[in-house]
N, C-alpha and C positions, 0 to 999 in steps of 0.2 A: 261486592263481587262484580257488579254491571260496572265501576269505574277500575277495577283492574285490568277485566277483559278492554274495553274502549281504551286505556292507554293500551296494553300491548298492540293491540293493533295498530293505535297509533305510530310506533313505535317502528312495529313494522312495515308500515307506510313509508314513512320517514326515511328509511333503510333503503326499502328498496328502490326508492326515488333517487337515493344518492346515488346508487348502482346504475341507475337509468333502466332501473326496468317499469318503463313509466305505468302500463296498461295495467300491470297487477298492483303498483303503488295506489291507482286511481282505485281498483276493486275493493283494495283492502278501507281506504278513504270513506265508501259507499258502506262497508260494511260497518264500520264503527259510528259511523252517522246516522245508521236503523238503529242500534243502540242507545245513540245518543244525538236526538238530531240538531239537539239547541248547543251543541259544541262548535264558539268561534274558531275557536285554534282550529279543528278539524276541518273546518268550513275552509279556512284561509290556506291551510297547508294542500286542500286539493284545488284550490285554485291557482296556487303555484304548481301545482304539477301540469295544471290545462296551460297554464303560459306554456309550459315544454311542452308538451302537444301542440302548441302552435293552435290551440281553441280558444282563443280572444277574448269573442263573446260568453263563452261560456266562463271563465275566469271572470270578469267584470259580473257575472251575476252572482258567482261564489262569494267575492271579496265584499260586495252589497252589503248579500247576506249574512256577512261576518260583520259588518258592523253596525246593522242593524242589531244584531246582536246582542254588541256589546259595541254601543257611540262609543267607549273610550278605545278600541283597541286600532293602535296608530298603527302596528304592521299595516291591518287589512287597507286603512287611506292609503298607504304609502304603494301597497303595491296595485292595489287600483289605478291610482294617482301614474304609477309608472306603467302600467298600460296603456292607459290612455295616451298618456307623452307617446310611445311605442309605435302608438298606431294613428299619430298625427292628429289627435284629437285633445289642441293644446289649451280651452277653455273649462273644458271637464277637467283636465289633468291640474289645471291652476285651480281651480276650487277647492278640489280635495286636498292638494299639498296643502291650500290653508288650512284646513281642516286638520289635518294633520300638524299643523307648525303652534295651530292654538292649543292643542292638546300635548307638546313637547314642541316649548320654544328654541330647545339646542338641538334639533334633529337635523344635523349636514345633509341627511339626503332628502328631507320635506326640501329644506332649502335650494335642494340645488336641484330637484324635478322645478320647484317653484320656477329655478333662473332661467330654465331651459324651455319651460313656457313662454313666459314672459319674453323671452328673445326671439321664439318664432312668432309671438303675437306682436313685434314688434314695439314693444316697449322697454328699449334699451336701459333706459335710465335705470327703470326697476329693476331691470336684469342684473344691471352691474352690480348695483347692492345686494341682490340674492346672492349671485356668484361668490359675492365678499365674503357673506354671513353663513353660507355650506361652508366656506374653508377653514374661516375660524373656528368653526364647531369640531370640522372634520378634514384636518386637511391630507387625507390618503386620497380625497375623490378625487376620479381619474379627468383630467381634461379639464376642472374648474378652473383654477387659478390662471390658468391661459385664456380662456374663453372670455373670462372677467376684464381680463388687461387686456387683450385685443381691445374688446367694447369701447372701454374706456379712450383705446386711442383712435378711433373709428369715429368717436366723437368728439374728439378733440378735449378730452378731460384731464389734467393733466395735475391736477391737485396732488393728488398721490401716488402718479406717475412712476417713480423713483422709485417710493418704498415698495411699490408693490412688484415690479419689475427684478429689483434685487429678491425681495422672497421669495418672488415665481423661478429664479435661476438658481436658488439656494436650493426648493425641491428636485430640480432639475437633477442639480448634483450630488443630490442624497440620492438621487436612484427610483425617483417618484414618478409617473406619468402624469407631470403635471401640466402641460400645454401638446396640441396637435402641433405637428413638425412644422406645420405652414405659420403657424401663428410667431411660434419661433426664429422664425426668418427674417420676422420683420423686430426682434428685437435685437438688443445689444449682444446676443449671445456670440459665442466662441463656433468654431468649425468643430471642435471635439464635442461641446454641450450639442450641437444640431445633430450633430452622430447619434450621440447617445438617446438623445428624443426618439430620432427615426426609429434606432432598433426598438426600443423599448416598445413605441407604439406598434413597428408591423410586425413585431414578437407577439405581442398580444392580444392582438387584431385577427393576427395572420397568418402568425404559425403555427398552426396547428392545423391548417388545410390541408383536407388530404388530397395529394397530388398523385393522378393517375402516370407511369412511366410515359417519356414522349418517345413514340418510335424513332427510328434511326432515318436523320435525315435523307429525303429522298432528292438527289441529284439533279436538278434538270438543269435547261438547255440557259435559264433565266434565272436570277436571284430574286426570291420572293422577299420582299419588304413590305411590311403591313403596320401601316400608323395606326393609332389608337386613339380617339381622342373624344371628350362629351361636348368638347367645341369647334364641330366642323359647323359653324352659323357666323354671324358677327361677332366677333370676339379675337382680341389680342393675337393670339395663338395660332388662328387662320390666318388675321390679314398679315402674319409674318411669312405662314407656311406654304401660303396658296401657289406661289409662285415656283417654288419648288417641286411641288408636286408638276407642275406643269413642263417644268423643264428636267425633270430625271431623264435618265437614258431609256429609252425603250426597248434598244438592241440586248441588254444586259441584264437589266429589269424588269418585273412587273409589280405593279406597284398597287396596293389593296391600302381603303381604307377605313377601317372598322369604327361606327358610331353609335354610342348609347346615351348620347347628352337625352334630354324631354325636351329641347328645345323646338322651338318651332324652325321650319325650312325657311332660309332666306334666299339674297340674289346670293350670300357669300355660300348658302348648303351648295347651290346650284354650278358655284361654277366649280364647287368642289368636286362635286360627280361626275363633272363632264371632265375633269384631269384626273381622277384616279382610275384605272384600269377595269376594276371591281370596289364598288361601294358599294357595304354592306350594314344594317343598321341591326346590330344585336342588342338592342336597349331593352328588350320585353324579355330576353334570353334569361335562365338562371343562369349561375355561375358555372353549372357543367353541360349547361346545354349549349353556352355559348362559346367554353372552350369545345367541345367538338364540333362545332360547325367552324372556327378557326382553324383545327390542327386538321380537319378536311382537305382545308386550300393549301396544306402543304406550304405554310409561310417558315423561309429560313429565318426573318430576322421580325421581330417584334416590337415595335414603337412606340413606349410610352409617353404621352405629349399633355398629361395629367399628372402623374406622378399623385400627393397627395394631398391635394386641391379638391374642391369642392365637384361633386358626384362624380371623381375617377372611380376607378373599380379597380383598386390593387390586387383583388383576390384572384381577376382573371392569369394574373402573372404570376401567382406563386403557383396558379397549379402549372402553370409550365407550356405554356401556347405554342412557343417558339424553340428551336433549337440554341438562338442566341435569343436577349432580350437585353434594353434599350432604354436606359431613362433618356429623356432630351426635352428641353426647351420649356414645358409648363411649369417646373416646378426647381426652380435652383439650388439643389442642396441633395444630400442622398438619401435613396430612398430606406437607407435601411433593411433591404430584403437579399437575400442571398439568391431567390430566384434572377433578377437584376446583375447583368454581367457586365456590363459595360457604362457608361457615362460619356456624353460630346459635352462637351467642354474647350478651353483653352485654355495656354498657358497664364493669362492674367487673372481669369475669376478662377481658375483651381492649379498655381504654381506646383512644381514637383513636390516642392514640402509640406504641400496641403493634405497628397494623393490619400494618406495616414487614416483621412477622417471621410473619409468614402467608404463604403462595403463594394461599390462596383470598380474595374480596373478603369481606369481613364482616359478617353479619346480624344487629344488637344489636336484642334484645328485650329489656322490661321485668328478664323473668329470663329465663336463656335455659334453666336445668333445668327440667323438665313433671314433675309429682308427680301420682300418683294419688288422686283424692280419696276413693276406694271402698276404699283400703286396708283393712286392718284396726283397731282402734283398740280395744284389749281392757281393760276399765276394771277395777274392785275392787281389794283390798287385795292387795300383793304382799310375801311375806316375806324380809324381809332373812335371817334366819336359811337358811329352805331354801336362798337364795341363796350361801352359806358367808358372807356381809356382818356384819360386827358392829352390831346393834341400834342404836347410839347413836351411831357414829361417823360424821364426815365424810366421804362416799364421791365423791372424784373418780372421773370413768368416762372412760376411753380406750378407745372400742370401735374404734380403725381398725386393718386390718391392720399386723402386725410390720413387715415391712419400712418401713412409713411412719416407723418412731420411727426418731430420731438423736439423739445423744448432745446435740444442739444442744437439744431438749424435754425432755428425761430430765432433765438437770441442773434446768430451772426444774420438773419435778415433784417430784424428791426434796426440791429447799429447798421447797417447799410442803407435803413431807408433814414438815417439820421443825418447822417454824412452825403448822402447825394438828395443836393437840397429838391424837395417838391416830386422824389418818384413816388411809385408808386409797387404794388406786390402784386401781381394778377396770380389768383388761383383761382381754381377747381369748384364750382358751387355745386357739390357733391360729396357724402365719404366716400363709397364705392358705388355699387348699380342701387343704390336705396329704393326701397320701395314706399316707403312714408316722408313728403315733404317736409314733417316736422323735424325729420333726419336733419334732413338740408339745412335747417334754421336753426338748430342746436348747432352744429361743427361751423357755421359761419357766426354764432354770434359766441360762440366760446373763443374761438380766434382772435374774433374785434377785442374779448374782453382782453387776451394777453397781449395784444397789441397795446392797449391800453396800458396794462402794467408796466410796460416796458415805453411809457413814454412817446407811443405812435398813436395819431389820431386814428380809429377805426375808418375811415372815410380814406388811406390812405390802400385800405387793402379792397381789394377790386376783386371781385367772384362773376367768373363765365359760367353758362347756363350748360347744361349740355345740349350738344347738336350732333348731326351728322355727320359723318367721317369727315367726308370732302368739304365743311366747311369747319371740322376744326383742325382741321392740316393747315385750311387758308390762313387763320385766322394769327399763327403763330408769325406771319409776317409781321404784325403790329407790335411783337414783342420785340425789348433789347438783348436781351441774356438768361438766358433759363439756369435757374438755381436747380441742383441737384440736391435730394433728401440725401443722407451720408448711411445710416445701417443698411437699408433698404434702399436702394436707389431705384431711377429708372430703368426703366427695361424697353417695353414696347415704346413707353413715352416718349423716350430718347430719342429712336429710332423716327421716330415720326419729329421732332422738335428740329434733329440733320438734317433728316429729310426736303424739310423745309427753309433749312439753310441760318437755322437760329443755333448759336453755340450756348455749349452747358459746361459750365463749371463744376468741376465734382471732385469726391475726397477718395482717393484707395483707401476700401476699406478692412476688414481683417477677413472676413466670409465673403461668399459667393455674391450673396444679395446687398453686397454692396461694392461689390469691382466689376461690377455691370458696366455699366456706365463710361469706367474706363477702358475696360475690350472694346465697346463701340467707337469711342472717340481713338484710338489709338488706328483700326481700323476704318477709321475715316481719316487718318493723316491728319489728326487734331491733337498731341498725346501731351501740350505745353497745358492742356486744359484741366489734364489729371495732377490736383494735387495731394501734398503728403500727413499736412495736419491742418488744423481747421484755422488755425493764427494764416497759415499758406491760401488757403481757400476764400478766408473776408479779404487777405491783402490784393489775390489775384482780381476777386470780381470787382471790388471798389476799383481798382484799377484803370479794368476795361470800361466799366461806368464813365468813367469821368476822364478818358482818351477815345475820345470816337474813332479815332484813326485807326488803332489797335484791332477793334471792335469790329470797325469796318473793311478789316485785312481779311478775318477771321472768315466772315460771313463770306466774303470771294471768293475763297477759299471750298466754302465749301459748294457755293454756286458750282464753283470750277470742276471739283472733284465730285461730284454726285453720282454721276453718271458711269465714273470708271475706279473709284475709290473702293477697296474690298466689301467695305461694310454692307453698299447696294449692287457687289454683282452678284446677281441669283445664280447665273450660269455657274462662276468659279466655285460659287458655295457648291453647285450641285455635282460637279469635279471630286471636290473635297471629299464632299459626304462618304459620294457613291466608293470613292478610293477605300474610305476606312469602312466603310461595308465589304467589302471585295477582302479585303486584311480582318475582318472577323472572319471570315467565312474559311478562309483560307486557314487560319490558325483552330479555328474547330474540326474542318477534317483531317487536320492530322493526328488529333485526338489530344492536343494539350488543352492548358488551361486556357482563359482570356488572358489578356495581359495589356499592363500599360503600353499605348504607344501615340506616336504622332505623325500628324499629315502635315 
């Protein structure tokens, strides 16, 4: 009779938890546990109700007690185990996924809380193998098989490279969430497969936010523009943007700019506050606290400079900040969100027959990157020697991050350093911002080894250290020719490599994140530099290797035009901008749609 009663209750527990009526799921939970207090399952099912309560702690003592229980019941690990990951308590969370993996060796989700441990504890290596061994088990988990193959190329692993690349795009196009849209950008995928990523992730992410109506825009004397970004400090994204801010129109404009990065304040926070009209730092804000303190300042236009990069906050945008709203610049490819009206871009990284695979309409500008023209630009003699560079030789320069190479570049760099007798390869003695040294000494000796395969002494490829802006701006003086990566190209790199008057060789490539590189060089009145396949790209740069003259036109060239070349006038950009803001604005109060157009 007492195990009739305690399941129905259970039962109805169960029930009404699906309904979300958590508080009396919890009562009924209590009630059948005075019945029956040594019941795991009951233990474990109100412990998943306290996760929806948002009672942490209290859950982690329920799931305990569940398998104290009963050691064998791998739910209670698993969802302990995912608490703790939860709540960034990624030591706890890796014990009991073991625990759980020894007790159900093919459990895809032990493994893949395992992976996701393991990668904020910074041991990639074992990551990447968790990540492999959740999807084999189970390959519906959302975000694994992306996360895996990022890793992998982060570190420069390149073994199974290939295979695993083709079946991370096979799920893609089954319909899976199987990679974050950023991770995807950096693969060989299509502009339709990055579509399809996007929606899927901020469909399921994000759609489902409930979005409060935005009042009817109110009028005034100024257009409010309000950038958004968790990178107003040192980072990419400022040192392109700062100048812009600085030079907007005041008479027209006001210019707001909203930060929620946890970064610490630098000299770049600094000069950021003193160019924006109002800077505001909504980082502690929830999601609807901090759209109402936005849609207060009465901002016409919404500036996302994040898109879906590491700690943006897409959800402030679906609920609707802005009257217009604004992918641009962090994040090359679309966002996927219907809140998102608009996209800056240009006609090279997003051609009219591209437009298909956007959800936002598209705003091509001359160039659509904005370069700071108050940069730095540190002149005199720079020494190849203190650089570890050898004196006399030909120094190709690869400064993009690790992950950007693939085997697909590599092979046309090594026949280059075969053929130009005694050069040499200068890269990056970093994957990205690593926070573990052993990073660094894994992706530089993975490298030497495939250098090796490929018949190049390791001793050939040369790793810079990281430093300071201003001295690695200098330092690209010592280089010959900067190789561009081809799916992912440069961006910021780029810009900084012209900057300094060092030319890049590069491929058009089929997606955004990889006709970078030729927007920039086209708009620095370099565009003989963009080539069309990669037979074109070894013929061009062995070329200029081994013609200095050629080489040495090039670099004049861009001494020559620096100063007045589109790519560095902030002013024109700020023309631009401001024009195709003026043409949003304009085409919302008349009450149509957005729509494509160009400046």
């Amino acid at each position: 009779m007492m195990t009739r009663s305690v399941g129905g209750l259970l039962t109805a527990a169960n029930q009404l938890a699906e309904q979300g009526r958590l508080e009396e799921a919890l009562a009924s939970y209590d009630h059948a546990l005075e019945l029956d207090p040594n019941s795991a399952v009951t233990v474990n099912s109100r412990g998943v109700t306290l996760i929806a309560l948002e009672r942490i702690e209290d859950a982690l003592a329920d799931f305990r007690r569940a398998f104290t229980l009963d050691p064998t019941y791998v739910e209670a690990y698993l969802n302990a185990a995912a608490a703790l990951r939860d709540s960034g308590r990624f030591v706890g969370a890796l014990q009991l996924a073991n625990r759980a993996i020894a007790l159900c060796p093919d459990s895809g989700t032990a493994w893949h809380i395992r992976a996701v441990a393991l990668d904020w504890l910074g041991r990639d290596a074992d990551a990447i193998d968790a990540y492999g061994k959740a999807v084999s088990f189970d390959d519906t988990i959302e975000l694994a098989a992306g996360r895996g193959t990022f890793l992998a190329m982060y570190l420069c692993r390149w073994d199974s490279l290939a295979t695993d690349v083709e079946k991370l795009l096979a799920r893609v196009n089954a319909g899976h969430l199987a990679a974050a849209p950023f991770y995807l950008l950096t693969l060989p995928s299509s502009p339709a497969q990055q579509r399809a990523a996007s929606e899927l992730y901020s469909n399921m992410r994000f759609g489902n936010e409930v979005t409060i109506p935005l009042p009817p825009r109110q009028r005034s004397q100024k257009i409010r523009i309000g950038y958004f970004s968790p990178d107003f400090r040192t980072h990419p994204t400022s040192h392109l943007i700062a100048g812009l801010i600085e030079a907007h129109d005041r008479v027209d404009f006001e210019i707001f700019g909203f930060k929620f990065g946890s970064g610490a304040s630098d000299t770049m926070t600094q000069r950021l506050e003193r160019a924006f009209d109002k800077f505001i730092d909504i980082g502690a804000l929830s999601i609807a606290d901090a759209v109402s303190m936005v849609r207060e300042q009465n901002i016409d236009i919404a500036v996302d400079l994040a898109g879906h990069t590491s700690k943006a906050r897409p959800r402030l945008f679906t609920c609707r900040m802005a009257p217009i709203q604004v992918n641009y610049l962090g994040f090359p490819g679309t966002l996927g969100m219907e809140a998102i009206d608009y996209m800056i871009a240009d006609e090279i990284v997003i051609p009219a027959e591209h437009r298909q695979y956007y959800t936002e309409k598209i705003v091509s500008l001359p160039c659509y990157q904005v370069n700071d023209s108050k940069r730095p630009h540190p002149e005199g003699a720079v020494s190849r020697r203190g650089l570890g560079l050898p004196e006399n030789a030909f120094v190709f320069c690869g400064f993009n991050s690790a992950f950007k190479l693939t085997p697909r570049e590599f092979d046309i760099w090594m026949r280059l350093l075969k053929n130009v007798n005694g050069s040499v390869l200068w890269l990056l003695d970093r994957a990205v911002e690593v926070a573990f040294n052993w990073q660094k000494e894994e992706v530089r000796l993975n490298l030497q080894k495939e250098a090796e395969r490929r018949g190049i002494s390791p001793d050939r490829l040369v790793f810079a250290p990281r430093v300071e802006v201003s001295e690695h701006l200098a330092r690209h003086q010592a280089a010959d020719l900067f190789l561009d990566t081809l799916t992912c190209n440069a961006h910021t790199t780029a810009s900084d490599a012209l900057w300094m008057g060092l030319p890049i060789i590069t491929m058009l490539g089929d997606a955004f994140p990889g006709r970078v590189a030729a927007s920039l060089l086209t708009a620095a009145g370099l565009p003989e530099l963009v080539t069309r396949s990669e037979a074109e790209y070894e013929s061009l740069a062995l070329d200029l290797a081994t013609h200095p003259h050629k080489l040495a036109r090039l670099k004049q060239h861009l001494r020559q035009h620096r100063k007045s070349c589109t790519l560095f006038d902030t002013a024109l950009f700020a023309t631009n901008i401001e024009t195709a803001y003026r043409k949003m604005v304009a085409i919302y109060d008349t009450g149509s749609p957005p729509e494509h157009f160009s400046i």
